[in-house]
C-alpha positions as CSV (number, residue, x, y, z in Angstrom):
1,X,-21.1,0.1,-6.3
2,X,-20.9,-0.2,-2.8
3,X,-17.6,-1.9,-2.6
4,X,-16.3,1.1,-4.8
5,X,-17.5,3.6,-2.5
6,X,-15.7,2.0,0.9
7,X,-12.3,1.7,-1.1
8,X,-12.5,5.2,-2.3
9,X,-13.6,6.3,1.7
10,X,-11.3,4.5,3.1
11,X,-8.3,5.1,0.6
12,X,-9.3,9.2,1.2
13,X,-9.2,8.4,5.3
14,X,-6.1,7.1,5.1
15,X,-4.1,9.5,3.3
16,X,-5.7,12.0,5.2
17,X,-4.6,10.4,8.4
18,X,-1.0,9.6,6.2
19,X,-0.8,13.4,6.0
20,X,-2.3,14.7,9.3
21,X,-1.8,12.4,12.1
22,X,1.4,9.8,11.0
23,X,3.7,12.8,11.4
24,X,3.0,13.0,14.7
25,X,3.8,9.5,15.2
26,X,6.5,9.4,13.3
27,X,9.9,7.6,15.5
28,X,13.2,10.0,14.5
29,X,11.4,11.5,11.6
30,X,10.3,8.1,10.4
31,X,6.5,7.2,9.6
32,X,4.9,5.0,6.9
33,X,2.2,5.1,4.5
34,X,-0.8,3.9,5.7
35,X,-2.3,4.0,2.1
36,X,0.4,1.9,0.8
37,X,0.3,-0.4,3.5
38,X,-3.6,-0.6,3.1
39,X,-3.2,-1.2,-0.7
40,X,-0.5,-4.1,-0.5
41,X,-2.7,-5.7,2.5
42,X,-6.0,-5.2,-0.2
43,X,-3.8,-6.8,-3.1
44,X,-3.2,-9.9,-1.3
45,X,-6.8,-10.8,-0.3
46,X,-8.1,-9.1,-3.6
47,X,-5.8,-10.0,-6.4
48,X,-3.6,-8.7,-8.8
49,X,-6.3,-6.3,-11.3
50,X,-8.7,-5.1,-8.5
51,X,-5.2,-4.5,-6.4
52,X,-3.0,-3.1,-9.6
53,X,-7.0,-0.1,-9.5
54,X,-6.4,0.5,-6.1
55,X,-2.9,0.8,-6.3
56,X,-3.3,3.7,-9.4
57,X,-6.0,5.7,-7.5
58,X,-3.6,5.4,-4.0
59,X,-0.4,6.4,-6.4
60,X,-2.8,9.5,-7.3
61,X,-3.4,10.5,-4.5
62,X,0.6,10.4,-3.0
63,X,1.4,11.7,-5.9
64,X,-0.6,15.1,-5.3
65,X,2.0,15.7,-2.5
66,X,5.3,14.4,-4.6
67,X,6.4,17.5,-6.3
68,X,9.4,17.2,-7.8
69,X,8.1,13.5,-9.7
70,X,4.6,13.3,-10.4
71,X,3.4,9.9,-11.5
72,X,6.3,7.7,-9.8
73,X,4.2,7.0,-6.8
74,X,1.6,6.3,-9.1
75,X,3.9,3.7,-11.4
76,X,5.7,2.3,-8.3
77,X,2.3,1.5,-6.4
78,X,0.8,-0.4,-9.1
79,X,4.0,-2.6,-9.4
80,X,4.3,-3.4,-5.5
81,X,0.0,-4.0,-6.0
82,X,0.4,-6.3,-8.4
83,X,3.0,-8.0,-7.2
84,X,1.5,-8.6,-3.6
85,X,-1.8,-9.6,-5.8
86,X,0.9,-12.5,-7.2
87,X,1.7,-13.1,-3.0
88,X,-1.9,-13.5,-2.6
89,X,-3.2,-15.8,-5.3
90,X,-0.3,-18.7,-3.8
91,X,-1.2,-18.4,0.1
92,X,-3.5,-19.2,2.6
93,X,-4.9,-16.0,3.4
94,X,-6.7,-16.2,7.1
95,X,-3.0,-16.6,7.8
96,X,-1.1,-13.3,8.3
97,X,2.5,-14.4,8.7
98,X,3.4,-14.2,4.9
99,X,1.5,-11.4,4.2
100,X,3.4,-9.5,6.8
101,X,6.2,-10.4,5.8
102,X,5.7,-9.3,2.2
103,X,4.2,-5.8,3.3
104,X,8.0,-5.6,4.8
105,X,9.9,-6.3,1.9
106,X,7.0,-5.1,-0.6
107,X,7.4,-1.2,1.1
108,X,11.3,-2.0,1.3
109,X,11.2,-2.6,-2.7
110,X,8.9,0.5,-3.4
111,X,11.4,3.0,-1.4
112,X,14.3,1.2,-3.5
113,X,12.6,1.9,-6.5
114,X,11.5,5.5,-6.1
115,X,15.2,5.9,-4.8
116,X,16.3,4.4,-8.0
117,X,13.5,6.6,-10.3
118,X,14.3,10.0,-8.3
119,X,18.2,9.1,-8.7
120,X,18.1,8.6,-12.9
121,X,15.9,11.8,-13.0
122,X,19.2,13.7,-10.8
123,X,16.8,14.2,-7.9
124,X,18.9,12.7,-5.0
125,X,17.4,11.6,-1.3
126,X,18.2,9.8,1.2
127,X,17.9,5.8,1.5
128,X,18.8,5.1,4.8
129,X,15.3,5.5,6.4
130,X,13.9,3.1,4.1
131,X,14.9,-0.2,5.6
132,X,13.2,1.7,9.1
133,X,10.2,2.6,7.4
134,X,9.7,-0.6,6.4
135,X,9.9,-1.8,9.9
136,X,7.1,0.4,10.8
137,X,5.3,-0.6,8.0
138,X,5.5,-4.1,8.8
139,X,4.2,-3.4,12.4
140,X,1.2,-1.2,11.0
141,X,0.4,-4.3,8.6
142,X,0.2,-6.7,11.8
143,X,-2.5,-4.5,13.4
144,X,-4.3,-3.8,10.1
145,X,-4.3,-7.3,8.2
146,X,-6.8,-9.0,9.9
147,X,-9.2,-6.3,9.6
148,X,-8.7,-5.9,6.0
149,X,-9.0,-9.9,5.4
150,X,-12.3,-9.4,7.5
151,X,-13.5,-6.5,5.4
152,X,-12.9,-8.3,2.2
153,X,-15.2,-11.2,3.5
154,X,-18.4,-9.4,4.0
155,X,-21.1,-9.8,1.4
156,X,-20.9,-6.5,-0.3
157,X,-17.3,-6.3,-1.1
158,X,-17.1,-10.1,-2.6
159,X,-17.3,-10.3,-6.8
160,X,-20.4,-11.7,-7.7
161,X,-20.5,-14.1,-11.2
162,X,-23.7,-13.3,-13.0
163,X,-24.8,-15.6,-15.9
């Protein structure tokens, strides 16, 4: 119940701090999603099913802001979450140079694909940041990796087997 309650705090902190303070950081217009970024660094220490829940409640919540296609967040998150569960299960996780790596080209494949979705349902934006927010989301991942690996590791947060 614990471990519930810190993923639900700390998925709500971080879209409020995706929505309040990352504009203000934001480099020619350009900031990532910290949620995301939080949710594919979770998948990869976590798995695939407890990363594909986090990913649907995180798509939720970006989806509250996504007016013109609700649920695409929603779908696309829970793809890139279980794919970066997939990363996880065949790496060495204390190590932080693949995971990196995949937060790069896991938020470069969700901005393709909600390019792709928003483009079939004739609602037409613009792709050339998304390689860029990539970027940034690769440099957010660096600082925040380690602390989710470490988070994942304390007692409350690990799966117990009862028998």
């Amino acid at each position: 119940m614990r471990k519930i309650l810190v993923l639900f705090l700390l998925s709500i902190l971080f879209f409020m701090l995706d929505n309040v303070v990352m504009p203000f950081l934001a480099i020619r217009t350009i900031y990532p999603s910290l949620l995301l970024v939080f949710c594919i660094c979770y998948s990869i220490v976590n798995g695939k099913w407890e990363g594909l829940w986090l990913g649907v409640f995180c798509g939720i919540l970006q989806d509250s802001y996504f007016i013109n296609g609700f649920g695409v967040n929603t779908f696309t998150n829970m793809i890139i979450c279980v794919i970066a569960g997939f990363i996880g299960e065949n790496i060495f996780k204390e190590k932080s140079m693949i995971p990196i790596g995949s937060c790069f080209l896991l938020t470069l494949l969700k901005g393709l694909m909600l390019v792709s979705i928003l483009y079939l349902n004739k609602i037409y934006t613009d792709i050339s940041s998304i390689f860029f927010i990539s970027l940034y989301a690769m440099v957010i991942s660096i600082i925040m990796y380690k602390r989710i690996y470490r988070l994942c590791e304390k007692q409350y947060m690990q799966r117990r087997w009862k028998f």
